[in-house]
C-alpha positions in Angstrom: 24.0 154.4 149.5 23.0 151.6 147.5 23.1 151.8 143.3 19.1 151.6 142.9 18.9 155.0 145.4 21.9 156.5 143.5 20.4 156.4 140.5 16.5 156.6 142.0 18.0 159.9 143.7 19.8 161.5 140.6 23.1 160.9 141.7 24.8 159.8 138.3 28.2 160.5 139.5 27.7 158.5 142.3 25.8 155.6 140.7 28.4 155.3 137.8 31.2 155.1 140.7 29.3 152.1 142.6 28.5 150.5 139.1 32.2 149.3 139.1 31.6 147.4 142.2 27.9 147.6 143.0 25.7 144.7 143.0 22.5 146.1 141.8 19.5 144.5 143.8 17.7 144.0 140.2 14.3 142.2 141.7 14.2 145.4 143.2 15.2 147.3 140.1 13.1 145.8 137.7 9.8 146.7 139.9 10.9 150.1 140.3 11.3 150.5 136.2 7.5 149.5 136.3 6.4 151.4 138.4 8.6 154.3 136.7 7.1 153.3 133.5 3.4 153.6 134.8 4.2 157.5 135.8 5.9 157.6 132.7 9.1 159.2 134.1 11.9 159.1 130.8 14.4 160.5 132.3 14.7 157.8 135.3 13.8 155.2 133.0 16.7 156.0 130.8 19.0 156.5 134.0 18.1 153.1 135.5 18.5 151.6 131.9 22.1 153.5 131.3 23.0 152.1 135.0 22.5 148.3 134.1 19.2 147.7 134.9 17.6 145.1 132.5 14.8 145.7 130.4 14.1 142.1 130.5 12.9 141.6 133.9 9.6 139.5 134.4 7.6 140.3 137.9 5.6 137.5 139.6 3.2 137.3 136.6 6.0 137.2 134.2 5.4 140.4 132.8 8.3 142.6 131.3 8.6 146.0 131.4 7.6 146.4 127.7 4.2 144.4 128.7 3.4 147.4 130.7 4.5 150.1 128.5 2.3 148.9 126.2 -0.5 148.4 128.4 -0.3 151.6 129.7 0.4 153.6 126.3 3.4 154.6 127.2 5.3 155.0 123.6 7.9 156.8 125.1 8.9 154.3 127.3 8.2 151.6 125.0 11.1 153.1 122.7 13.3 153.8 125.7 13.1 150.2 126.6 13.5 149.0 122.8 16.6 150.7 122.7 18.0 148.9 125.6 17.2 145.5 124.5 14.0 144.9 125.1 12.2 141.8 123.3 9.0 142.2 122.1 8.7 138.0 122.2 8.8 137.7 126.1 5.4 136.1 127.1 3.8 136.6 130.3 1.5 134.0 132.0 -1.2 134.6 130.2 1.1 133.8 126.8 0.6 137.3 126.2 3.5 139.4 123.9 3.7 142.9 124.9 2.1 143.4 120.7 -0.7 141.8 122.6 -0.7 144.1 125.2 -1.1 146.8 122.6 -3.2 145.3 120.2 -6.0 144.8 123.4 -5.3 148.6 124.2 -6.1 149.2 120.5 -3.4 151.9 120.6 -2.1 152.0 116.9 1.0 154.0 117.3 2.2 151.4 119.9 1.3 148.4 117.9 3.5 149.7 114.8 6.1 150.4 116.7 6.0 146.9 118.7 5.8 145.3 115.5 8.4 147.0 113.6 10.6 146.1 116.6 9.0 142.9 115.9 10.8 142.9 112.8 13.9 144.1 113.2 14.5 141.1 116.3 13.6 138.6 113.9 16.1 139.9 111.4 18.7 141.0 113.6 18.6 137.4 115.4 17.3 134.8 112.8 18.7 131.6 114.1 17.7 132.3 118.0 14.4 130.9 118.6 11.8 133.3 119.6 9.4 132.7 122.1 6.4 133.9 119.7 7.8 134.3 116.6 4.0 133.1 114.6 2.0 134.9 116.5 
């Protein structure tokens, strides 16, 4: 059994065993937390998160996980994925931030909370450049 159908499966006993030794697939991963993210499945989102998968993964068109949350409207997962690192300055191929992503969806709740996350990464980190730190 590999970590990704561990975790994928529920088995959190097993998946924190073969995290000691485990190389986690995390191309793999990071599509799966997408796609998890579109269904808008928490509880798997915060078990893949809690088993090392990185909420910082860009697919083909660059595209984080947060880009989708926030396209999608999916608050919940947008605050799962803060909390695990997530930067709200990654841009995609189109130079898109995922605040852009929320702004087009004209969802409110999701743009305050990108942009107090917005915040907080500019104050917690003020001497790392930031991809789109004027924008």
């Amino acid at each position: 059994m590999t970590l990704l159908e561990a975790i994928k499966s529920g088995h959190d006993r097993v998946a924190s065993l073969l995290v000691k030794g485990a190389l986690l697939n995390i191309e793999n991963a990071g599509s799966f937390l997408r796609t998890v993210i579109v269904k808008g499945d928490s509880d798997l989102v915060q078990r893949l998160l809690s088993n090392g998968v990185d909420p910082n993964t860009k697919d083909y068109d660059q595209r984080m996980p947060l880009h989708v949350a926030a396209t999608q409207g999916q608050y919940s997962m947008a605050k799962l994925l803060l909390g695990a690192g997530a930067s709200v300055f990654s841009k995609d191929r189109w130079e898109n931030t995922p605040v852009d992503e929320a702004r087009v969806s004209g969802n409110k709740q999701m743009i305050s909370l990108l942009e107090e996350a917005k915040s907080a990464q500019l104050s917690e980190f003020p001497n790392v450049p930031h991809e789109n730190s004027m924008h």
